[in-house]
C-alpha positions as CSV (number, residue, x, y, z in Angstrom):
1,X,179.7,-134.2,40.6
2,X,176.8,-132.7,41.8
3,X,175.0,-129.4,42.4
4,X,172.2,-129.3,44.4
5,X,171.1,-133.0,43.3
6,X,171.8,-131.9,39.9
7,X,175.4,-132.8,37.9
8,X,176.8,-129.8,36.3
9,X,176.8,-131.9,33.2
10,X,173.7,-132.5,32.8
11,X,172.6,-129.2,33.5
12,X,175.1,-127.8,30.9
13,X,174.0,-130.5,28.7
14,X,170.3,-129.2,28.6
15,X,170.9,-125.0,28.7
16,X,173.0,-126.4,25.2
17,X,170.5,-128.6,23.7
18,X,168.0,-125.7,24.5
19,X,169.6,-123.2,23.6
20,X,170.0,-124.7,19.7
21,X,167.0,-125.5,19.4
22,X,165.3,-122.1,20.8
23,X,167.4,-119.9,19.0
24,X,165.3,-119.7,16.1
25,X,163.6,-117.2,18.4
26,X,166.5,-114.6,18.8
27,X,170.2,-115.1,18.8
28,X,170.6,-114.3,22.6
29,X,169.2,-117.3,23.1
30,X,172.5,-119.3,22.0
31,X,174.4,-116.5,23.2
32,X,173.4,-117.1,26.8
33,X,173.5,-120.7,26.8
34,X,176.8,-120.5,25.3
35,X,177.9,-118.4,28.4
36,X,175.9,-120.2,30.8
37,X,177.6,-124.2,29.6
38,X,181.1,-122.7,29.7
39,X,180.6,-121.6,33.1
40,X,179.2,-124.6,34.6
41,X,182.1,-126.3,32.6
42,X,184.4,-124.0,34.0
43,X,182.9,-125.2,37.2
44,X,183.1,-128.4,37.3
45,X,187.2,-127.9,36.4
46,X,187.8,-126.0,39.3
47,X,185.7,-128.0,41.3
48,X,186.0,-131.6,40.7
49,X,189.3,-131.2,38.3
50,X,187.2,-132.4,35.4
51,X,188.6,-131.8,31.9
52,X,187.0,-129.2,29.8
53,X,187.3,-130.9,26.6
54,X,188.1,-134.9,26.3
55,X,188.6,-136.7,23.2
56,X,187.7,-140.1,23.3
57,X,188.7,-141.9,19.9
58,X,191.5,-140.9,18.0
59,X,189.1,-140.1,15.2
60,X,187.8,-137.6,17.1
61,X,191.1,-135.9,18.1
62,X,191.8,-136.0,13.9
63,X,188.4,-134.1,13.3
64,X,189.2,-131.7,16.7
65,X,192.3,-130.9,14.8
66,X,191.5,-129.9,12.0
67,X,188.6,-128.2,13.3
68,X,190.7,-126.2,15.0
69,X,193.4,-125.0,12.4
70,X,190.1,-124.2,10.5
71,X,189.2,-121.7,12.8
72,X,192.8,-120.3,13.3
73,X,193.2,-119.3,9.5
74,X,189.7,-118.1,8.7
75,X,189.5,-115.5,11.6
76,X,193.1,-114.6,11.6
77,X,194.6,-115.0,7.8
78,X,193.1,-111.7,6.9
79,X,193.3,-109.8,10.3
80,X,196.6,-107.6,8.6
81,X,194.6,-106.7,5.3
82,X,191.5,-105.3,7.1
83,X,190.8,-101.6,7.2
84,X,188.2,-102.3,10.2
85,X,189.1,-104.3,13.0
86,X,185.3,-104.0,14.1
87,X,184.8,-105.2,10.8
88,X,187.2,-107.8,11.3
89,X,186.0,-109.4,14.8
90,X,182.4,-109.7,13.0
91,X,183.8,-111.7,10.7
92,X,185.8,-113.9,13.2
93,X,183.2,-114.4,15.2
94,X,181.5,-116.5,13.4
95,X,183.9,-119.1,13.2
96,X,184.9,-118.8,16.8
97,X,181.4,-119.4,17.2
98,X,181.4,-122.9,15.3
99,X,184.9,-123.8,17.1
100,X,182.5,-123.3,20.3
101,X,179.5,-125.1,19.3
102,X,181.6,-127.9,18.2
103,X,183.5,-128.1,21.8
104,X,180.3,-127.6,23.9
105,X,179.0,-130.7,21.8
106,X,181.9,-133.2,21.9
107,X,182.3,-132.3,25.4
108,X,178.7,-133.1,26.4
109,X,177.0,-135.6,23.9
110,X,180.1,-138.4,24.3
111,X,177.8,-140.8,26.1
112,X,174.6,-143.5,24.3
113,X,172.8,-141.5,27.1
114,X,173.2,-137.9,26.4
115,X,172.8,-138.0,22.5
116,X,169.8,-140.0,23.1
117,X,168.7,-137.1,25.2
118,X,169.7,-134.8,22.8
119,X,167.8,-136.4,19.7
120,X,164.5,-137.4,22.0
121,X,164.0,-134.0,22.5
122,X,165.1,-132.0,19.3
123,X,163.0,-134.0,16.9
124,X,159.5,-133.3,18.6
125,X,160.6,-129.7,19.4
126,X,161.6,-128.8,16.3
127,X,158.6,-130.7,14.8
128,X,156.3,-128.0,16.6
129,X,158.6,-125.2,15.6
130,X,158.0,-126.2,12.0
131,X,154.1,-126.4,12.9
132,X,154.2,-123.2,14.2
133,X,156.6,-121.4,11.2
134,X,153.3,-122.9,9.0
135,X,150.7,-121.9,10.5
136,X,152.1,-118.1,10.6
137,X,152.6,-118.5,7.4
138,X,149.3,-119.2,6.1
139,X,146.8,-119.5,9.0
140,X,144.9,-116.1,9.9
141,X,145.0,-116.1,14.1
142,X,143.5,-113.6,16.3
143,X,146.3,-113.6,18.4
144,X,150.6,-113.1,17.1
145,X,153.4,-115.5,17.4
146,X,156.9,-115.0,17.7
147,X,157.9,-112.5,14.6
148,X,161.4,-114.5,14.1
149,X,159.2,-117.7,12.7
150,X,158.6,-115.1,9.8
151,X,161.8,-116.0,7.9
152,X,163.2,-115.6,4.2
153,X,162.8,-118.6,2.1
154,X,167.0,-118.9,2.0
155,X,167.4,-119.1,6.3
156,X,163.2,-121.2,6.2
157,X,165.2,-123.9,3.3
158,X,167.8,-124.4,5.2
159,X,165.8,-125.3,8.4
160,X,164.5,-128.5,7.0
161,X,167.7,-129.4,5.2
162,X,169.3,-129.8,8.7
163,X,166.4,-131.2,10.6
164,X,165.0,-134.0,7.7
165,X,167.9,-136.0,8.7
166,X,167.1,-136.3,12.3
167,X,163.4,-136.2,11.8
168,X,163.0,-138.8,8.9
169,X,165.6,-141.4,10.8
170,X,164.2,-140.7,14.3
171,X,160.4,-141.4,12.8
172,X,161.1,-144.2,11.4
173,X,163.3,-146.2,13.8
174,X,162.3,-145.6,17.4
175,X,158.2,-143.9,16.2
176,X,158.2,-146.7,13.7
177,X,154.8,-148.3,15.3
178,X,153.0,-144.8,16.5
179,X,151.7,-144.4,13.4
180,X,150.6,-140.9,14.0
181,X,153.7,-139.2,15.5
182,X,155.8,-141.3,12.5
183,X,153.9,-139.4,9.0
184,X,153.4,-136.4,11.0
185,X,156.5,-135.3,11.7
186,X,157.9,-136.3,8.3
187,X,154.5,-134.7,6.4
188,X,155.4,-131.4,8.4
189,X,159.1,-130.8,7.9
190,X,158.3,-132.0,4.2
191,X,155.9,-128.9,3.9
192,X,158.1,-126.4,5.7
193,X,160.6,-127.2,3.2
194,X,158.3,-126.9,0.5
195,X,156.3,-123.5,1.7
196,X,160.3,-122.1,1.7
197,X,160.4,-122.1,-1.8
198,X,163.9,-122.2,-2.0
199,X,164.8,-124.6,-5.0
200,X,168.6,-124.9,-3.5
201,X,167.3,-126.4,-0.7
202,X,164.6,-128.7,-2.0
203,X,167.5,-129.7,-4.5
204,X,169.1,-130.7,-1.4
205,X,166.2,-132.9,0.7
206,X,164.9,-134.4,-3.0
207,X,169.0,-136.2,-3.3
208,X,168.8,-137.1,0.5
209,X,165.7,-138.7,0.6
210,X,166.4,-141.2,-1.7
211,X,169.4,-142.0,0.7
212,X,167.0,-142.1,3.7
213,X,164.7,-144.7,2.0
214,X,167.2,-146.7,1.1
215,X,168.2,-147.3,4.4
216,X,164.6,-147.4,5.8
217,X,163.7,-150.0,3.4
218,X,166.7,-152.4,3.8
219,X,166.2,-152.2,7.4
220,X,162.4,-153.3,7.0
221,X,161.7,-149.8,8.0
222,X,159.2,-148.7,5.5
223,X,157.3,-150.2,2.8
224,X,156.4,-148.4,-1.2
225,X,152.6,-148.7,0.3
226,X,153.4,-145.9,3.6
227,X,155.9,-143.6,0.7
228,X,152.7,-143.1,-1.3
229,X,150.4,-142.4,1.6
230,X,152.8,-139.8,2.9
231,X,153.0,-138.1,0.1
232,X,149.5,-137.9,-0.6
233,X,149.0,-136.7,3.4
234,X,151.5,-134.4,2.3
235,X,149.7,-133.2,-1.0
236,X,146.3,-133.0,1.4
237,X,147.6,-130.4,3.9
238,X,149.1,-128.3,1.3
239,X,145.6,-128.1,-0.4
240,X,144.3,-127.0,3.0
241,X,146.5,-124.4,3.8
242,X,146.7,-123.0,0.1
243,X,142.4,-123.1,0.3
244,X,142.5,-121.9,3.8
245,X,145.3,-118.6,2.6
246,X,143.4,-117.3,-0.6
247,X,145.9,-119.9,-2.7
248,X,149.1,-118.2,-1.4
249,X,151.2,-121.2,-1.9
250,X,149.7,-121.6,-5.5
251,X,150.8,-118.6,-6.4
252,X,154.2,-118.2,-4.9
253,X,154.5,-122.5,-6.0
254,X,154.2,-120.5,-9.9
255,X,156.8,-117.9,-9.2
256,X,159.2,-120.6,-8.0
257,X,158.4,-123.2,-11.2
258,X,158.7,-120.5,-14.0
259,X,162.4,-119.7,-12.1
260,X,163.2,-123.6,-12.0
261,X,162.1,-123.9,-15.8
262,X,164.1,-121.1,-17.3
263,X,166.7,-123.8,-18.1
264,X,168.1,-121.5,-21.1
265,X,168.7,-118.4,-18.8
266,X,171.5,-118.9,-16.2
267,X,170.3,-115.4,-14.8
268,X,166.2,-116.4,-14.0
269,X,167.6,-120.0,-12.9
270,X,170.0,-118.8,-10.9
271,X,168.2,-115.5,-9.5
272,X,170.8,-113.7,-10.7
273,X,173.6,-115.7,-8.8
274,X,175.0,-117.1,-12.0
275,X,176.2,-113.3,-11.9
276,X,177.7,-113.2,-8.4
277,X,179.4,-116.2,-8.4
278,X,181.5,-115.0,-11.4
279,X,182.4,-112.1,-9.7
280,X,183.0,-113.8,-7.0
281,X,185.6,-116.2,-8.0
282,X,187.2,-113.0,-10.1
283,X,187.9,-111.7,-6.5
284,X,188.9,-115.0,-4.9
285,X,191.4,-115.0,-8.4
286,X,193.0,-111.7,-6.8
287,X,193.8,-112.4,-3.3
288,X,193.5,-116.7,-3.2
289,X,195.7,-117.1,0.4
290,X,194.1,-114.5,2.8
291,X,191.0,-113.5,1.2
292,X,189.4,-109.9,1.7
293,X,187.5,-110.9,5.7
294,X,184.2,-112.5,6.1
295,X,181.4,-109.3,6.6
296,X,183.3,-107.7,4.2
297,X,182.2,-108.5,0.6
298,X,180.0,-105.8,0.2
299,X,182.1,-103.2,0.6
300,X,184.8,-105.3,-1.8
301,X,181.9,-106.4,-4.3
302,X,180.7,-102.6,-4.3
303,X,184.4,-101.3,-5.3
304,X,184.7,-104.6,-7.7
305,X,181.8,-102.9,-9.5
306,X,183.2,-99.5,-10.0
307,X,186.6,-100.5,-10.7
308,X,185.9,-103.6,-13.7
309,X,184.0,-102.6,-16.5
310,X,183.7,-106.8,-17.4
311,X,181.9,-106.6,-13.4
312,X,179.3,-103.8,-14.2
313,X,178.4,-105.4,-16.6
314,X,177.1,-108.3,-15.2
315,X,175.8,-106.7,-12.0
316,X,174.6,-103.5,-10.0
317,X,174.0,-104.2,-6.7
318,X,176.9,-104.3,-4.0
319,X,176.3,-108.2,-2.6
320,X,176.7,-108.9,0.8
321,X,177.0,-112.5,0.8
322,X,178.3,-114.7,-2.5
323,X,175.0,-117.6,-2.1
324,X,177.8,-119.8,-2.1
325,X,179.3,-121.9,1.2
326,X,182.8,-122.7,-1.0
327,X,183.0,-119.2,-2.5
328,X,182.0,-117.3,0.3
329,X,184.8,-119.2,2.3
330,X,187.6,-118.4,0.0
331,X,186.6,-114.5,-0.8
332,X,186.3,-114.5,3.0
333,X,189.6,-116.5,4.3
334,X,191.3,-117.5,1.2
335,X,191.5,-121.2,-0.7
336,X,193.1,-123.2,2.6
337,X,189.7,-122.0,4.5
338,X,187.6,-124.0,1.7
339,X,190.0,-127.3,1.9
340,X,190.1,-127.0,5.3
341,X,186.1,-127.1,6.2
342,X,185.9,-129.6,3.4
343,X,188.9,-132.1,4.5
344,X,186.8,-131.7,8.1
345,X,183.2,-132.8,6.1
346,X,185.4,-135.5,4.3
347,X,186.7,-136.9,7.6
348,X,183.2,-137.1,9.0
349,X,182.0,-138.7,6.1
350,X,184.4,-141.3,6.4
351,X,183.5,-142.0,10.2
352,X,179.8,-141.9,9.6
353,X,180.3,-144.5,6.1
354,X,182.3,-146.8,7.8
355,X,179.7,-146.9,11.4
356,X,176.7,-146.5,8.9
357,X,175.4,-150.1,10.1
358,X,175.8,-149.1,13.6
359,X,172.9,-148.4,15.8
360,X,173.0,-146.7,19.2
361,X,169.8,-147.1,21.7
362,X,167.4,-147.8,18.0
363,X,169.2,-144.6,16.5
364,X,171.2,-145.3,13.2
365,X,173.4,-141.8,14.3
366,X,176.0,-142.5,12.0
367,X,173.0,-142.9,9.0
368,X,171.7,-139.2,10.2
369,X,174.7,-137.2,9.7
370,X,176.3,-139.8,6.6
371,X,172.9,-138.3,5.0
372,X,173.3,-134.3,6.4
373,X,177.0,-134.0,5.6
374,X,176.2,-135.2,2.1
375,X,173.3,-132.3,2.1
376,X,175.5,-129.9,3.5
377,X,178.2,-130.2,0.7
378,X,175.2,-130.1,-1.9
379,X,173.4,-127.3,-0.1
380,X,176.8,-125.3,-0.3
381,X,176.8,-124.8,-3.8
382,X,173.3,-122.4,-3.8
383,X,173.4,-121.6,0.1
384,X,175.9,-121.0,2.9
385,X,175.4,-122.5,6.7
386,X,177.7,-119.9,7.9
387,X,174.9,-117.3,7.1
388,X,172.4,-118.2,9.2
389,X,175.2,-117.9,12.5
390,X,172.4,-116.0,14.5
391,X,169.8,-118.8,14.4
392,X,169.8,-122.3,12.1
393,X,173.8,-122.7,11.8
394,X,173.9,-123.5,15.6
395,X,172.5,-126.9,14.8
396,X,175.4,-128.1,12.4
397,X,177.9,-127.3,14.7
398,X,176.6,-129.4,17.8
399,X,175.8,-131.8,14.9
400,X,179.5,-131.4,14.0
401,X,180.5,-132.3,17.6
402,X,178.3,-135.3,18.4
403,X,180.0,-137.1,14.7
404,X,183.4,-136.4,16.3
405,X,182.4,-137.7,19.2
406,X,180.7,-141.0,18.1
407,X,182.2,-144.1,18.5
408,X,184.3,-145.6,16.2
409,X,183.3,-148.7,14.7
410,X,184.4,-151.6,12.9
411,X,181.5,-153.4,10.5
412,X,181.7,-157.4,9.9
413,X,181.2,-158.4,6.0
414,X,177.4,-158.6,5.5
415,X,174.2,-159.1,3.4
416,X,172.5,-156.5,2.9
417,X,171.4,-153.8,6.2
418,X,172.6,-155.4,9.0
419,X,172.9,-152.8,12.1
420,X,173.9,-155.8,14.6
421,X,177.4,-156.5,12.7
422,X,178.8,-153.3,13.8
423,X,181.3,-153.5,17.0
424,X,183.3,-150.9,18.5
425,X,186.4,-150.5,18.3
């Protein structure tokens, strides 16, 4: 299966794994590589008679299902009730978008071999994506980088919230004796996170980590002596850049703690999403099946405001978006959309629990996404994935593909961490 000395897989393989990790840079990006994989898949059907999509545990057929009826009812249980078929495809495309990603990634990350590729070269990229995103941040240059890596602190959170997972794991199994490459790369997606100054997605990272030393430590990974030093690396090159931007992050650090402390006031705690979420649900209340269409919340919210006297009161701005993964679903597709992404999580879960002492070529994969699902359904409740569709989102859904398509495992009764019990099945 080869075109000019070079399998069609593999060349599809790496326009996807590029193309996910470059979008950060501009949506056509994904776009193109989308179009680019589903050709050379195309071609190596027509060609060699190769299938387009395999499943290759029954676990994996489950998730594909579900996946699947997911994407079916979101884009198309509302498609009668919308005013604005334009309207209506924007919406749709998003999750025909994740149905995609998921596919591309199940089809070509099935193999030990291509998700080692995969991860070998999305954790030092994305490490000097992060370094980059900083140093436009806070580091006067006489020259410009991209614009794109100037981001709001929502889309910059949830960056780090995907990537920790895969960084931290990564780090510490297979850099676990370059020393250098190891703290940096946790120190720097650490800092991204923090210069975000989103407290939904620190929330997030502060209940994974935990979860991520646990497993480090019980696998003779890390020691209490390299968790201080890292932190007080960290704690150094935040001092540098705050001195070297006038005390930028000091300031905006001051914003963020007088917000986290306003414990009393829902409304300053929240940023006023205490607010939206009520309205919110009052809408999901109304229409629970179908919902009112994904891109169209504004124009709902904005009528929602006009119309309830009890809704004015607690707002004034038409919302676009509800700041919520599980509330923007329903208002968008209806309560089945919600149970359906979630019974998809919960399935993953499950595969990545029971493989979590299985290790593939030094990576513990099924660790890495047992810790980013759990983020993911935390990160929900402040934050929706589906939001960032033009850039960060593109990650969880090849993420999404490569848990479908690990293999499934069976783990022997052991003490303690013991990544050589697991077999497959």
């Amino acid at each position: 299966m080869r075109l000019y000395d070079v399998s069609y897989e593999i060349a599809a393989r790496y326009i996807y794994l590029t193309s996910i990790i470059f979008t950060i840079f501009a949506p056509a990006v994904h776009y193109v590589g989308y179009v680019l994989v589903l050709g050379l898949l195309i071609y190596g059907r027509v060609r060699y008679k190769d299938k387009l999509v395999s499943f290759k545990s029954k676990s994996c057929k489950d998730i594909s299902i579900v996946m699947t009826v997911f994407f079916i009812w979101s884009a198309f249980a509302n498609v009668f009730f919308m005013t604005d078929f334009e309207v209506w495809g924007q919406g749709a495309s998003v999750y025909l978008e994740l149905l995609v990603g998921y596919i591309f990634a199940v089809r070509l990350f099935d193999s030990e071999d291509a998700r080692k590729t995969f991860i070998k070269f999305f954790v030092p990229l994305t490490t000097f994506i992060f370094c980059l995103i900083i140093i436009k941040a806070y580091v006067p240059l006489p020259f410009t980088l991209p614009k794109r890596l100037t981001m709001n602190g929502n889309t910059l959170g949830l960056y780090p919230v995907l990537a920790v997972p895969y960084i931290f794991f990564y780090a510490l199994w297979i850099w676990e004796k370059r020393y250098f490459l190891k703290y940096f790369s946790c120190i720097v997606s650490m800092v991204t996170l923090f210069i975000s100054f989103a407290s939904g997605a620190w929330l997030t990272v502060f209940l994974m980590l935990p979860f991520i030393l646990y497993y480090a430590a019980c696998a003779g990974k890390i020691k209490l002596v390299s968790i201080g030093a890292g932190i007080c690396a960290g704690v150094l090159v935040l001092a540098a850049f705050n001195h070297i931007s006038g005390g930028a992050i000091q300031k905006r650090f001051e914003v963020e703690l007088r917000q986290i402390s306003s414990v009393r006031d829902a409304q300053s705690l929240t940023n006023h999403r205490s607010s939206i979420w009520r309205i919110v649900s009052g809408l999901v209340a109304d229409r629970p099946i179908a919902g009112y269409g994904r891109k169209n919340l504004e124009e709902v919210y904005g009528r929602a405001l006009k119309e309830n006297t009890e809704y004015a009161k607690l707002d004034f701005v038409a919302r676009s978006h509800a700041h919520n993964m599980y509330l923007e679903l329903a208002v968008s597709s209806g309560v089945p959309s919600v149970l359906l992404f979630v019974a998809a999580l919960f399935m993953m879960i499950k595969k990545c629990w029971r493989g979590r002492f299985r290790i593939e070529n030094g990576v513990p994969w099924h660790l890495i996404f047992l810790v980013m699902l759990g983020g993911q359904l935390v990160y929900g409740m402040t934050g929706d994935v589906f939001e960032a569709r033009r850039d960060l989102a593109v990650i969880f859904w090849a993420s999404m593909g490569i848990i479908a398509a690990l293999p499934e495992t069976r783990e022997k009764k052991d003490c303690g961490f013991a990544p050589q019990s697991a077999t497959t099945e």
